[in-house]
C-alpha positions as CSV (number, residue, x, y, z in Angstrom):
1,X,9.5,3.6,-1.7
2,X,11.5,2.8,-4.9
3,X,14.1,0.5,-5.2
4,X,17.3,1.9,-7.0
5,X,16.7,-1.8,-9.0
6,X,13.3,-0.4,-9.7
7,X,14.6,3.0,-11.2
8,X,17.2,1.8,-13.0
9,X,14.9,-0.6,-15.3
10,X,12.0,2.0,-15.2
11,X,14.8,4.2,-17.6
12,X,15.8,1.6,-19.5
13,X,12.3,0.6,-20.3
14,X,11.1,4.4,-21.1
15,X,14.4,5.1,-22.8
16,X,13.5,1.7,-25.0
17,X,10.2,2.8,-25.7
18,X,10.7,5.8,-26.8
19,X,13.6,4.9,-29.2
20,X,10.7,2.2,-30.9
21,X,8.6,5.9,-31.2
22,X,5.8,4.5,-28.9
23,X,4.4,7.8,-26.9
24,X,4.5,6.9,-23.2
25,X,1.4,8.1,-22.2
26,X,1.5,7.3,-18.1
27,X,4.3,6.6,-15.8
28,X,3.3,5.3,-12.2
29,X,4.1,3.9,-8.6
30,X,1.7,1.7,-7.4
31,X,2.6,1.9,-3.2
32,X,0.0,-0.8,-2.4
33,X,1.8,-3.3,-4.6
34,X,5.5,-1.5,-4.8
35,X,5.6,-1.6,-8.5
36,X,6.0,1.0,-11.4
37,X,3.3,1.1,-14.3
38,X,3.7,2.3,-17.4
39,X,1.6,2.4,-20.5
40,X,3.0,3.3,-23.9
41,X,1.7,3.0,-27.1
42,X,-1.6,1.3,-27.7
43,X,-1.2,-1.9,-26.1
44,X,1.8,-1.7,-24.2
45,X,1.5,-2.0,-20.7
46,X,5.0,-2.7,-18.5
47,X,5.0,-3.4,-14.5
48,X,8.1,-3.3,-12.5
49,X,8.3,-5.9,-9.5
50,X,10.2,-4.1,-6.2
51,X,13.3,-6.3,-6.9
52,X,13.5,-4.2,-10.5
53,X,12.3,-7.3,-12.7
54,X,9.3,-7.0,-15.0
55,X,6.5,-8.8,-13.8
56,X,4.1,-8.6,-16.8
57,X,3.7,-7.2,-20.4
């Protein structure tokens, strides 16, 4: 399940992308680690830890 932490960063990371013009190409919950992927761009690749912190770029 999300975390309202999670959700919150998850739009502020898209709505960040997207203002750089980077096409967010996939949006995703993980359940076996709790954590949101996305990939944008060509290289950009953001996960979302379950306390809503960004684990990894």
């Amino acid at each position: 399940m999300l975390s309202e932490a999670q959700l919150k960063k998850c739009f502020l990371v898209c709505q960040s992308l997207s203002s750089m013009y980077l096409p967010i190409y996939l949006v995703r919950f993980d359940s076996r680690y709790n954590a949101i992927y996305i990939l944008a761009g060509e290289e950009t690749e953001v996960l979302i830890g379950g306390n809503g912190e960004i684990v990894e770029i």
